[in-house]
Steps between C-alpha positions, in 0.01 A plus 500: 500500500539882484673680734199716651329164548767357669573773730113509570489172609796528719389812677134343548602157584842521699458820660430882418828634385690197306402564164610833502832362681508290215486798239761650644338772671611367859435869651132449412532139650602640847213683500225242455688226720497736772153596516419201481676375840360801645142427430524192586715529813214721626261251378675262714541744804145546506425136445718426835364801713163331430584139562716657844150706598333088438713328651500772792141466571526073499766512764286781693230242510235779281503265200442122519785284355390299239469613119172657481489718758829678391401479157192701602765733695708503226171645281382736770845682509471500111195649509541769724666713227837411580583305139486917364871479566546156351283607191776759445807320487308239312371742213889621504648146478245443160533836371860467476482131379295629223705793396812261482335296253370743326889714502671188422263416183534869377858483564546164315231621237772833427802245490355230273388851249863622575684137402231492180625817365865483564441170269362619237 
């Protein structure tokens, strides 16, 4: 298995970051493992704000306790237009899991060229 395939697979499987950590190029690495708990620690904080707003409402006595009606809650809060911000972080969280596979193929890609020529 080549290098850049490897390194693919381990920054699109484990988490964004590790194949370049694997390369070598730990710098790089930093980078993509910490966006990555960023995005989704916001994706989390806005997750719990929601479910706090839910659960809110239940013990108010505005929302019935039993699944559907704060699964329709749930949906209504969603739809007001306040999933912009989770839409954001989300598109971040991808966009960087992308790029890392894509950097850690390119990187492995110039390492397997590099390791073919010195051998010849």
């Amino acid at each position: 298995m080549t290098r850049a395939l490897k390194a693919g697979l381990y920054s699109g499987i484990v988490c964004p970051g590790v194949g370049q950590w694997w390369l070598g190029y730990k710098l790089l690495a930093c980078v993509f493992v910490l966006l990555s708990l960023i995005s989704l620690g916001a994706i989390g904080q806005f997750l719990l704000a929601q479910a706090h707003t839910v659960v809110d409402q239940v013990l108010a006595g505005q929302v019935n306790n039993n699944f559907f009606s704060i699964y329709q809650q749930v949906k209504a809060l969603m739809a007001q237009g306040v999933s912009e911000e989770l839409s954001g972080w989300s598109q971040l969280f991808v966009a960087n899991w992308l790029i890392a596979i894509i950097s850690a193929a390119y990187l492995g890609y110039r390492q397997d060229k590099l390791a073919e020529q010195a051998s010849e």
